[in-house]
C-alpha positions as CSV (number, residue, x, y, z in Angstrom):
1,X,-21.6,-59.2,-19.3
2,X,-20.7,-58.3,-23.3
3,X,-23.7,-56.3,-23.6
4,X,-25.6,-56.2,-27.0
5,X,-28.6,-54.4,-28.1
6,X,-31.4,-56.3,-29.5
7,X,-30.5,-55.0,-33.3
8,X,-27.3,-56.4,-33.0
9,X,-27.7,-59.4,-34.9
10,X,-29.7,-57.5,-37.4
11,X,-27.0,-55.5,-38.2
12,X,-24.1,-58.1,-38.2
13,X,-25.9,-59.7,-40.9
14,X,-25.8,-56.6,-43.0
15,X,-22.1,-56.1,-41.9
16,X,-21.4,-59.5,-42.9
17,X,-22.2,-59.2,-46.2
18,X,-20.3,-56.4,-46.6
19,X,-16.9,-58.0,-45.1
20,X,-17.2,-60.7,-47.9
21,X,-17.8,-58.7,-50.8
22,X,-15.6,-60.3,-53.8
23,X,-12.0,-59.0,-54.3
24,X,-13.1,-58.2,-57.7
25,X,-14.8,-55.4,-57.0
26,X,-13.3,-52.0,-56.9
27,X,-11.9,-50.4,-54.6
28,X,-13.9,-51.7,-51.9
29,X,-13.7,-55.6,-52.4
30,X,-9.8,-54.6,-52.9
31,X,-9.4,-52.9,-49.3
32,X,-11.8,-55.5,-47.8
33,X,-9.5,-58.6,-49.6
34,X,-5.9,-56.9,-47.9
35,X,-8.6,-56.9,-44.2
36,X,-9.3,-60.8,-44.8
37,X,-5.8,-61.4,-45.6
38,X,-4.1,-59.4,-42.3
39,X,-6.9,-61.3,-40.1
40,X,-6.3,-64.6,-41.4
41,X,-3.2,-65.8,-39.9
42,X,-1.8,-68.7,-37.7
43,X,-2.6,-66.0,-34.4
44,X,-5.9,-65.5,-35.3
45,X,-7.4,-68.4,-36.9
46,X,-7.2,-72.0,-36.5
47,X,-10.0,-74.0,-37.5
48,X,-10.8,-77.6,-38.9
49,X,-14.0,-79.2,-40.4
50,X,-15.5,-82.0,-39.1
51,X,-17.5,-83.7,-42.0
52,X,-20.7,-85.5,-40.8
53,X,-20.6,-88.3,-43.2
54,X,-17.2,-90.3,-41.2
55,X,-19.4,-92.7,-38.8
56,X,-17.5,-94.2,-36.5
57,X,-18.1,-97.3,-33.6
58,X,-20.1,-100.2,-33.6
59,X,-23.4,-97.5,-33.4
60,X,-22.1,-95.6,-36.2
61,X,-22.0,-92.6,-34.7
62,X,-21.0,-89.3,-36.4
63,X,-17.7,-88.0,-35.9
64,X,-18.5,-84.8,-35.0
65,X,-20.8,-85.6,-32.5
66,X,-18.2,-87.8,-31.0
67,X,-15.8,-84.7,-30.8
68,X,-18.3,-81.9,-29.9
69,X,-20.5,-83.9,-27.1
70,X,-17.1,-84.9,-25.1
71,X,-15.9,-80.9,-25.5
72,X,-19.7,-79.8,-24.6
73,X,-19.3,-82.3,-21.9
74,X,-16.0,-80.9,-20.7
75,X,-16.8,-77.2,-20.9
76,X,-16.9,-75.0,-18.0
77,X,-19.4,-73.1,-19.8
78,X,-21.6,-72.7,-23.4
79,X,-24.3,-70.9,-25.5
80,X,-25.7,-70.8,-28.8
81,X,-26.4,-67.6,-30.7
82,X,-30.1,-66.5,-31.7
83,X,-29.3,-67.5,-35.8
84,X,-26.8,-67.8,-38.0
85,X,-25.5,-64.6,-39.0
86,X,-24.1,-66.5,-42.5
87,X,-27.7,-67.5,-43.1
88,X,-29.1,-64.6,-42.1
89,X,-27.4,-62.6,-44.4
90,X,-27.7,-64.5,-47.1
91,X,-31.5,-65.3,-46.5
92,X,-30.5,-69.2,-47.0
93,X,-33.4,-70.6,-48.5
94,X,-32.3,-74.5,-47.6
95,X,-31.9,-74.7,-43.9
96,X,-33.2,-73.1,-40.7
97,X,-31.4,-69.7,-39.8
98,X,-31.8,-70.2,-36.1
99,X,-29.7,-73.2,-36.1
100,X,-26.8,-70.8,-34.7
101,X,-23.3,-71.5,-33.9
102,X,-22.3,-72.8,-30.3
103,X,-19.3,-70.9,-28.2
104,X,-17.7,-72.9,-25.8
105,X,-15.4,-71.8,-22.9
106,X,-15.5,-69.3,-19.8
107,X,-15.2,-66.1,-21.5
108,X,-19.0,-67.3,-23.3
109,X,-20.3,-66.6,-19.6
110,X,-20.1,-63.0,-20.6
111,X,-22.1,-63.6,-23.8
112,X,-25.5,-61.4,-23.2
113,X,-29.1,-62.7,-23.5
114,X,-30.0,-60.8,-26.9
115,X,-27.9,-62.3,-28.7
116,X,-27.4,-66.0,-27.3
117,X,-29.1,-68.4,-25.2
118,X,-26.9,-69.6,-22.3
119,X,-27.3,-73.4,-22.8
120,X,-26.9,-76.4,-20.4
121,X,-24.7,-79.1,-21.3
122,X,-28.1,-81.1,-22.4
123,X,-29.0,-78.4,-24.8
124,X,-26.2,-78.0,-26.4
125,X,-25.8,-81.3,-26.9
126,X,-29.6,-81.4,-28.8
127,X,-29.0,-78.4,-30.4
128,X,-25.6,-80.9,-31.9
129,X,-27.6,-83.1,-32.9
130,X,-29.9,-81.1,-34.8
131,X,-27.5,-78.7,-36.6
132,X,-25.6,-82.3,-38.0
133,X,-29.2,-84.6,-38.7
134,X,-29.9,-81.2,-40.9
135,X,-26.8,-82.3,-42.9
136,X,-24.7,-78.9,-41.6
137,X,-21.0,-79.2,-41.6
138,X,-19.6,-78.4,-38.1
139,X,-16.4,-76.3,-38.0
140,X,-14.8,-75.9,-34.8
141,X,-11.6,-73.5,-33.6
142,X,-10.2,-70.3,-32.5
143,X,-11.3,-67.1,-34.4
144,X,-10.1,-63.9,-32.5
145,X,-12.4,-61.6,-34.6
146,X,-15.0,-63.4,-32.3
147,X,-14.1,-62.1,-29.1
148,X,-14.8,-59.1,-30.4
149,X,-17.8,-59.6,-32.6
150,X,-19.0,-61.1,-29.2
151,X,-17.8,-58.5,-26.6
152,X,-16.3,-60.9,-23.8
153,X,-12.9,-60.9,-23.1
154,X,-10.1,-61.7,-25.3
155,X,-7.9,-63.2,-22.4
156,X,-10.3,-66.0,-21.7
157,X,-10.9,-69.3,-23.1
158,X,-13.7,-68.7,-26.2
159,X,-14.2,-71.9,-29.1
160,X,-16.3,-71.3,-31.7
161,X,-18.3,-73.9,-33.3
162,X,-20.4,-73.1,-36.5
163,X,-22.4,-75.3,-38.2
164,X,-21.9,-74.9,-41.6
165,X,-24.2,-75.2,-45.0
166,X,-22.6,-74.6,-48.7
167,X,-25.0,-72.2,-49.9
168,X,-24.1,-69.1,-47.1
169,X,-20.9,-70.2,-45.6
170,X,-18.9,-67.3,-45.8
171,X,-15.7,-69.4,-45.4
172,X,-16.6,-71.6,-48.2
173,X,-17.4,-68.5,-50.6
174,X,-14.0,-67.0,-49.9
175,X,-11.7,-69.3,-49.3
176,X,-10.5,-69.5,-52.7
177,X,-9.6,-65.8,-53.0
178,X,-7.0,-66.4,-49.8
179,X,-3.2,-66.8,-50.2
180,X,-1.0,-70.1,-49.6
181,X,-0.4,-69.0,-46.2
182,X,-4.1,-67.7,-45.0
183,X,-5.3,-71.2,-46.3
184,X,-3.1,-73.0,-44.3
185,X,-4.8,-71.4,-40.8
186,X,-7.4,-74.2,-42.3
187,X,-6.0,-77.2,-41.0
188,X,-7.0,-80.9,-42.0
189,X,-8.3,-83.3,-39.7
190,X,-5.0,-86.1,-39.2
191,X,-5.6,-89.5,-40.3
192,X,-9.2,-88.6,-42.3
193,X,-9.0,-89.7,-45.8
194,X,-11.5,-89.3,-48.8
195,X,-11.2,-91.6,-51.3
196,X,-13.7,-92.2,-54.9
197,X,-14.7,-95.1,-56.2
198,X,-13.7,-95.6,-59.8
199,X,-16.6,-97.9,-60.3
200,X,-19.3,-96.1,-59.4
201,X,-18.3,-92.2,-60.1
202,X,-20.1,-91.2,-63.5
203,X,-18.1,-88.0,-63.7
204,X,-21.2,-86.2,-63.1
205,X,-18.6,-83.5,-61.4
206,X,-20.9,-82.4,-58.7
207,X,-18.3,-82.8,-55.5
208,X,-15.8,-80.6,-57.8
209,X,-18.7,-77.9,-58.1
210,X,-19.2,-77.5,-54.2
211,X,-15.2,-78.2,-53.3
212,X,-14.1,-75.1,-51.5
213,X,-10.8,-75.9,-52.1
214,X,-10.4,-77.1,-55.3
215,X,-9.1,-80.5,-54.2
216,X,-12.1,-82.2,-55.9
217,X,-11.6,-82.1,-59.9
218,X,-12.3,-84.7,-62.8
219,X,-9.7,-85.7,-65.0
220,X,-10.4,-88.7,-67.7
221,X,-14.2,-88.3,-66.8
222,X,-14.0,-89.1,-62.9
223,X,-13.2,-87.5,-59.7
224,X,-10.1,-87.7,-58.1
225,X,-9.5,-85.6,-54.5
226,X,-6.2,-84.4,-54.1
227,X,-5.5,-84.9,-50.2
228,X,-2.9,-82.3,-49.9
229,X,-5.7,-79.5,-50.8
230,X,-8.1,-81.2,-48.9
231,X,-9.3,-79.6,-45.9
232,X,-11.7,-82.8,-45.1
233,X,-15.7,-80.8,-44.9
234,X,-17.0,-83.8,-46.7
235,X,-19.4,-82.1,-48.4
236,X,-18.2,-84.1,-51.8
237,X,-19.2,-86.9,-50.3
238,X,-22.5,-85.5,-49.1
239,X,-23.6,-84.4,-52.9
240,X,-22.2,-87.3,-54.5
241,X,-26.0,-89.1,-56.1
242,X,-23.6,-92.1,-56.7
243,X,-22.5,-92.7,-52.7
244,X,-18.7,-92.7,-54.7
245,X,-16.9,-90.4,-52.5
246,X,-16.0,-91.9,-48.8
247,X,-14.7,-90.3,-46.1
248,X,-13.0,-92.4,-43.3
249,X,-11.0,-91.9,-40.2
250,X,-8.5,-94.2,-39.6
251,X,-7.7,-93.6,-35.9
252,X,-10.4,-91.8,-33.9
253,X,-8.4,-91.4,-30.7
254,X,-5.4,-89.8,-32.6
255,X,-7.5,-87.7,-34.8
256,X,-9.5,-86.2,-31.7
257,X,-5.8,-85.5,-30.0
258,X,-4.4,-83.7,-32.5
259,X,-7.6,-81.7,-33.0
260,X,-8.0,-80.9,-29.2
261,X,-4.1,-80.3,-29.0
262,X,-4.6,-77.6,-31.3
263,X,-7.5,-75.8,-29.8
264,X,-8.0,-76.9,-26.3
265,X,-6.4,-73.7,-24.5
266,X,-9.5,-72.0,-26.4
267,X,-11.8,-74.5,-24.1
268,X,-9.6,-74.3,-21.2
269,X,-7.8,-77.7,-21.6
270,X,-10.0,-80.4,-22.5
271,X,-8.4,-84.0,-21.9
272,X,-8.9,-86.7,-24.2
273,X,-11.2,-89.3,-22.3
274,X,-10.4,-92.5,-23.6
275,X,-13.6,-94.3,-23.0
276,X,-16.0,-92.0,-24.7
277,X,-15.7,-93.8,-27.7
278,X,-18.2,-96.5,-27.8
């Protein structure tokens, strides 16, 4: 067992806040800039969002509950940390801190008791749908850092799953401030596309405000997203008072095969099942 005493989390907050301090500041938000940049690479991070607004079946299911309940279902085993450490750092004012992230995969087995609740399959899955009915954008992939963080083992399967909201998400803060290359260890969902309609954008420019990316922008007094910077979070689409901004996938199965052919040696090999989508 990774043990972990019961200040731990107290302190990785703190931490945290430290280890995203702007590049603009001197000296130290220089050295901690070169940090994010070495650790962000295709070997140590490879994550996707998985925006909550795509619905998907004749129930109109969410997509990432379509994606997270097979891999819960799938998964040898699973917990959920105490809190989020983004929100706990941050204090987030707009949703609950102890909606914490979900690790999936053996090495989580290690994951000790003060800092995460070893979760049955049902659990998780309720926990799943609470994080995404609260409007939190899941993001779901291998970060290395988190083997560590966690103390388990680095040579055994670990996913992490955060559930992500705008105002604390470290990796929407800081994104921007990454080169070409770390950005691209942020991989777009295949075959989701968000799309604006003319009609009813009023260029208030509110999805271009929250855009992590930048992909979001107004030009002639409406939004247009440009779907090569897109990383596909949806949260555009989720601000948007006009309901403009739509996010679709065109091809469930091929979208959840690419995504679990990326990531599923983190899980130990999870198979597409080709009758959980209703």
């Amino acid at each position: 067992m990774g043990t972990r005493p019961k200040w731990y989390l107290s302190a990785l907050a703190k931490i945290w806040k430290i280890l995203y301090i702007k590049p603009s500041v001197p000296i130290l938000g220089k050295a901690i800039y070169k940090g994010r940049v070495k650790g962000t690479t295709p070997e140590t991070l490879n994550i996707s969002y998985l925006p909550i607004n795509v619905e998907v079946g004749v129930e109109s299911i969410p997509l990432p509950v379509i994606i997270l309940e097979s891999i819960i279902r799938n998964s040898e085993h699973r917990v959920i940390t105490h809190r989020c450490t983004c929100r706990d750092a941050w204090k987030c004012k707009n949703f609950d801190l102890h909606i914490g992230c979900m690790h999936i995969g053996a090495a989580t087995a290690e994951e000790d008791t003060t800092v995460a609740h070893h979760a049955s399959i049902d659990e998780a899955i309720v926990h799943l749908h609470k994080a995404v009915n609260a409007g939190l954008i899941p993001f779901i992939g291998h970060v290395a850092a988190d083997n560590t963080i966690w103390n388990v083992s680095k040579n055994r399967p670990f996913l992490t799953v955060c559930f992500c909201c705008q105002c604390c998400c470290t990796q929407f803060d800081y994104y921007q401030y990454l080169p070409p290359e770390a950005k691209a260890t942020f991989h777009r969902l295949q075959g989701v596309t968000v799309s604006v309609d003319k009609d009813k954008c009023i260029g208030c420019g509110k999805c271009a405000e929250v855009c992590l990316t930048g992909a979001a922008a107004l030009r002639e007094g409406k939004s247009r997203v440009d779907e090569k910077v897109c990383k596909t979070c949806g949260v555009c689409a989720q601000v948007c008072p006009q309901k403009a901004i739509t996010v679709r996938v065109e091809n469930v199965e091929n979208t959840i095969s690419e995504l679990l052919g990326r990531i599923d040696k983190e899980v130990g090999g999870l198979p597409v099942k080709s009758n959980f989508i209703q």
